[in-house]
N, C-alpha and C positions, 0 to 999 in steps of 0.2 A: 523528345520534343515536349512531354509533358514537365510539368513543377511539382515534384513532389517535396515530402517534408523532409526539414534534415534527419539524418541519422551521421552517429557519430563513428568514428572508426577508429580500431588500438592502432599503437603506433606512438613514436616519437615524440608528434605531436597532434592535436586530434582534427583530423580532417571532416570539413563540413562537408558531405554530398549531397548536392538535391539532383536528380535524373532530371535532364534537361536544361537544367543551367549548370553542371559542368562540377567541379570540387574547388570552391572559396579559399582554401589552404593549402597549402602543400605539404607533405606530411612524410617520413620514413617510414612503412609501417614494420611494425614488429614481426618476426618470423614468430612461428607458435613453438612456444617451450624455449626460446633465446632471446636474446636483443635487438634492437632495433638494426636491419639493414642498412646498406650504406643508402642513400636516396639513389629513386629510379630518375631515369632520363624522363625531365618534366616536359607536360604536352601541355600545351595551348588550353586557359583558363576560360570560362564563358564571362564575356565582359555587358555588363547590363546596369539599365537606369530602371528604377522602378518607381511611380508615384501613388502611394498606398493611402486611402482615405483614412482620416483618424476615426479610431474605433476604441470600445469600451475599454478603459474607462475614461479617455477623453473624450469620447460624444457617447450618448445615449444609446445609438444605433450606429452601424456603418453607413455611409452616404453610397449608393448606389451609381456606376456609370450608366449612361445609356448611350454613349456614343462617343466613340472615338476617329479624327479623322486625322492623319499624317500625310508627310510626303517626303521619299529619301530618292536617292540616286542611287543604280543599279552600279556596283563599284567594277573596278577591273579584277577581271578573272584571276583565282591563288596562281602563284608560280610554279606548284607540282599538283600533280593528276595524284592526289591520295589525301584520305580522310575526307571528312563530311565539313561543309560549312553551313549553316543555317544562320540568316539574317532575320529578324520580325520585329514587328510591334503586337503587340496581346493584349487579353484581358483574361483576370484569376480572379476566383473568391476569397475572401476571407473564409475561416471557420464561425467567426461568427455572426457571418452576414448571412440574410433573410433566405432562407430555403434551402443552406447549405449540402445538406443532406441529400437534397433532388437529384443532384450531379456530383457532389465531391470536388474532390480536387482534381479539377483539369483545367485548361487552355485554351482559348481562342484564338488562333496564332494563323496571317494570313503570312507564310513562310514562305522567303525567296532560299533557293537551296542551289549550294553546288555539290555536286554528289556522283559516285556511281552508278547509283540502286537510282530505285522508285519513289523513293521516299513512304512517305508512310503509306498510301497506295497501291505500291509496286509499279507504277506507270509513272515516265515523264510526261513531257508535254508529247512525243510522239507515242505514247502509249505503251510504250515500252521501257527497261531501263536507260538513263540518262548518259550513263559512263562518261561524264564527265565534258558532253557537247555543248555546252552552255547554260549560265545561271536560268535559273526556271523558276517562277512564284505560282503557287495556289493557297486557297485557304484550308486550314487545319484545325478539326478540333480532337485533343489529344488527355484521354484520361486513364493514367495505369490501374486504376481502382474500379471502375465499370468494363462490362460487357456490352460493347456499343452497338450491334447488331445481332449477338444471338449467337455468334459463332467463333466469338473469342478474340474480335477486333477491339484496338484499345485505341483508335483514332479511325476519323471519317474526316473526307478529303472533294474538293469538288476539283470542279474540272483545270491542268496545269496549262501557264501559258510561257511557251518561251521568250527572253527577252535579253537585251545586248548592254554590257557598256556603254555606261553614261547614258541611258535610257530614264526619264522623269518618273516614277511611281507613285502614285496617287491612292491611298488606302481611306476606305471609308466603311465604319465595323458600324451598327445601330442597330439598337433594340426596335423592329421595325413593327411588332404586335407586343401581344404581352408575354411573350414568350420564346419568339424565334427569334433569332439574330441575322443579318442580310449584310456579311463580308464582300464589298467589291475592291476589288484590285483595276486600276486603271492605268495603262501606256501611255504616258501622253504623247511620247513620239507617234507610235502604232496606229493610237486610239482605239486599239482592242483592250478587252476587260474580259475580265474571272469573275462569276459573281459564287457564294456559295454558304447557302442556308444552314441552321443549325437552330433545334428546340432544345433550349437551355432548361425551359418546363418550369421558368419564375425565379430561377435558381439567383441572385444578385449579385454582379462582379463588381469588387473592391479596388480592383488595382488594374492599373496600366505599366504593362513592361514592355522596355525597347531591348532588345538582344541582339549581339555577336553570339554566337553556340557554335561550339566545336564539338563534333564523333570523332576518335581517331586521332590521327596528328597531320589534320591538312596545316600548308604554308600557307599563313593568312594574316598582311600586318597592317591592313588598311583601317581606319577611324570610318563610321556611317554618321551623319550628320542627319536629323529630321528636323525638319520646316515646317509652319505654320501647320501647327498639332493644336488642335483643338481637341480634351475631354469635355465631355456634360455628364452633368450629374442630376438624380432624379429630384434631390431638393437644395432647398439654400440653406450653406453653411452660418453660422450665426460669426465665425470667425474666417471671412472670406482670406487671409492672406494665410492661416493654418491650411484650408482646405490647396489651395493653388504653389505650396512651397512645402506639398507634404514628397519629399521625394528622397527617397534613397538610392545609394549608387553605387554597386559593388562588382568585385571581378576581377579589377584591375589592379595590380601590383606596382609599385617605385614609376609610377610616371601623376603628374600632378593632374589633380582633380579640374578637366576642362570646364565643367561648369560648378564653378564656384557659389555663385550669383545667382541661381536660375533660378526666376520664379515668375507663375504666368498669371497676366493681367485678365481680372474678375472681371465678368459680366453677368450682373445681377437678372435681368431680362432673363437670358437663355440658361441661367446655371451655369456657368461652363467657366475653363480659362484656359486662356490660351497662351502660345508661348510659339513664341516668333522662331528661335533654332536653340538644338542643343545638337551635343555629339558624345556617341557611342564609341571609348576609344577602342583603340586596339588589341584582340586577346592577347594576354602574357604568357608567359609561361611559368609557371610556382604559385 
């Protein structure tokens, strides 16, 4: 669940891995001391939009988030009971944004999950494992490089809420002091809510990602679409249509780039811009 950096792998051809968004390429790799193997049976790509603030040496500094608010629909359940599927919207730092060092490279991710296990917790929503009874969201913050409690946990989790097909999701992440972050998840059918704190310790998140994530090789070939997404940001860009069309979008293999066009409308006032829908397609496979 977390974003870590690439690293490159031999082989055929050089496959990009980041842990948690899944392998960019598909790649034969090399047996050791011969040639390349014939290709393995390809699993399900992690498919994601990412909108990454310009940084040095096109601006001075990184522009800071402080809040992100979304809303996607809780999709229909994979058609086989195997592998992991995690859905989210996040926030990641740059390296060379302000305090990077405090935290590293981790993840703000309020993750909807369909899954066996507990997810990063070990507990679903009934406190137990999930084995696959229903999609489930909680927030998550997820760092391979820190000791997050003391005792060799590499992510903290608040409390899970189970939730149904075609269910309204309502995600609202804010820098709510100067330092803590206050993730709520809200049902609108239910009107039950997740909420779940996290001290970032000043650390500055650069980027907003929406993610498809695959573990394993769950069947999963649904598109997640997010609605009236509002980022803010801690200052005003001197080039509001650079800051609000900074997005890249990768993952997806031979099907055409759904949002061509997307770019979200400035509001000088509040910092921010916002963006009426886009969509997360479908993981591929290669």
């Amino acid at each position: 669940m977390a974003i870590m950096r690439p690293r490159r792998l031999s082989g055929s051809a050089a496959a990009i891995v980041v842990a948690g968004l899944g392998i960019w390429t598909a790649t034969a790799l090399a047996e050791p001391g011969g040639p390349a193997s014939a290709p393995a049976p390809q699993r399900p790509t992690t498919s994601a939009i990412k909108f990454k603030v310009p940084a040095p040496p096109h601006a001075p500094t990184p522009n800071g988030i402080t809040g992100l608010q979304t809303n996607f629909v809780v999709p229909p359940e994979p058609t086989a009971k195997q592998g992991t599927v995690y859905i989210w919207p996040g926030l990641q730092p740059l390296s060379t944004g302000e305090n990077y060092d405090r935290m590293g490279n981790g993840v703000l991710q309020p993750i909807l999950a369909w899954t066996d296990g507990g997810g990063c917790s070990g507990k679903g929503p009934d406190g137990g494992s999930s084995n696959y009874h229903s999609w489930w969201i909680q927030g998550v913050y997820t760092n391979l490089e820190k000791d997050l409690d003391g005792n060799g946990r590499h992510c903290l989790t608040g409390e899970a809420m189970e939730v149904a097909e075609n269910d309204s999701l309502h995600v609202d992440m804010i820098l709510s002091g100067s330092t803590v972050w206050t993730t709520t998840v809200i049902n609108r059918r239910s009107n039950r809510q997740v909420t779940f704190d996290m001290d970032l310790r000043g650390q500055q998140q650069n980027m907003a990602v929406f993610a498809i994530e695959p573990w394993g090789d769950p069947i999963f070939e649904q598109n997640v679409t997010f609605t009236d997404t509002t980022i803010t940001y801690e200052k005003p860009e001197k080039d509001n249509v650079v800051l609000c069309t900074s997005m890249q979008s990768y993952g997806w293999t031979g099907v055409d780039d759904p949002n061509p066009k997307l770019g979200g409308v400035y509001d000088a006032e509040t910092k921010s811009c916002f963006y009426d829908t886009f969509k997360v397609p479908a993981m591929t496979r290669g």
